[in-house]
C-alpha positions in Angstrom: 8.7 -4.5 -10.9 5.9 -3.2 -12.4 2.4 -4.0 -11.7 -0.9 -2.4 -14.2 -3.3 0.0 -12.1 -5.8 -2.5 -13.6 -5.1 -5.2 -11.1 -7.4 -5.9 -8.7 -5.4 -5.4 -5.8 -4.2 -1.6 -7.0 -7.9 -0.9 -7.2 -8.6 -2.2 -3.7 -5.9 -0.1 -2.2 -7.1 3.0 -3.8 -10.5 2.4 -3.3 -9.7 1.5 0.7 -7.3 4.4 1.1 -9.6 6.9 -0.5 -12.7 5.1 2.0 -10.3 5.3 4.9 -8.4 8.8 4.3 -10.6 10.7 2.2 -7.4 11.1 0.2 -7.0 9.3 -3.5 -3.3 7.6 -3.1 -0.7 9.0 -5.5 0.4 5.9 -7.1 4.3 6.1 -8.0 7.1 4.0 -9.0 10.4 4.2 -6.0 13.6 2.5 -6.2 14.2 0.0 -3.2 14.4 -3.0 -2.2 11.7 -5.0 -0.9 10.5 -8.8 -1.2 7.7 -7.5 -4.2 9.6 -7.8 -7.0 9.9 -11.9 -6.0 6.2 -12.2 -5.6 5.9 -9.9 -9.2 8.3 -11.3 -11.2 8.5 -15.0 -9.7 5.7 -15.7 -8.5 3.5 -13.7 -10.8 1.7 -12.2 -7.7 0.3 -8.4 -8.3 2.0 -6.8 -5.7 1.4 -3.2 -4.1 3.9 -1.4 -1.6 1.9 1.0 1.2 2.8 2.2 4.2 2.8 5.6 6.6 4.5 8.7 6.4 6.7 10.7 3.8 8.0 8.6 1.3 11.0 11.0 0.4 11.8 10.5 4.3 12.3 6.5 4.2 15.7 5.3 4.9 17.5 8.2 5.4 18.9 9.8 8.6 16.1 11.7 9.9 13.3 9.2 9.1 10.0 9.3 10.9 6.8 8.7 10.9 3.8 10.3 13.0 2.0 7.8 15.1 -2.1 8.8 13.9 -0.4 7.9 10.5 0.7 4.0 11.7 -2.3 4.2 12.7 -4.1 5.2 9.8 -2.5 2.5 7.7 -3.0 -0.1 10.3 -6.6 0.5 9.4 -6.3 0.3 5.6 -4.4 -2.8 5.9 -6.8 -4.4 7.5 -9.8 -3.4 5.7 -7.5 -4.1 3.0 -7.1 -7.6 4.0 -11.2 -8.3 4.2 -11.4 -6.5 1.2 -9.3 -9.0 -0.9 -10.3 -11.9 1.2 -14.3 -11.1 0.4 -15.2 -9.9 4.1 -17.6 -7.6 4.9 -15.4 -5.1 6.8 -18.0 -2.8 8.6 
């Protein structure tokens, strides 16, 4: 799947990330599985994968992820959430 930085939902999660972390996300494409490419290419939902820790580090054997960083993304995805829903957010 492939969504367009354009989308309003790739904005949001930049600009909330960036609020959040201080940090402008690197967007990049990954190889995996996950239910997205349904909601992209069936459903015609823009679709955005985030999450904590060191993508090169998902699935494999010594995967982890530090816990200020679950944290950290708890955070985005709910400001996230009010964000798209039209919420103020505090």
């Amino acid at each position: 799947m492939q969504v367009s930085p354009d989308e309003p939902i790739v904005k949001s999660l930049i600009g909330v990330v960036e609020d959040r972390t201080g940090v402008r996300p690197k967007m990049f494409g990954k190889a995996a599985g996950t239910d997205a490419s349904w909601l992209v290419r069936d459903a015609g939902i823009p679709t955005v994968l985030y999450g904590p820790g060191d993508p090169r580090l998902s699935h494999t054997p010594d995967e982890y992820v530090e816990l200020e960083k679950v944290t950290e993304a708890a955070r985005v995805f709910a400001v996230l959430a009010a964000d798209v829903l039209g919420i103020e957010s505090g």
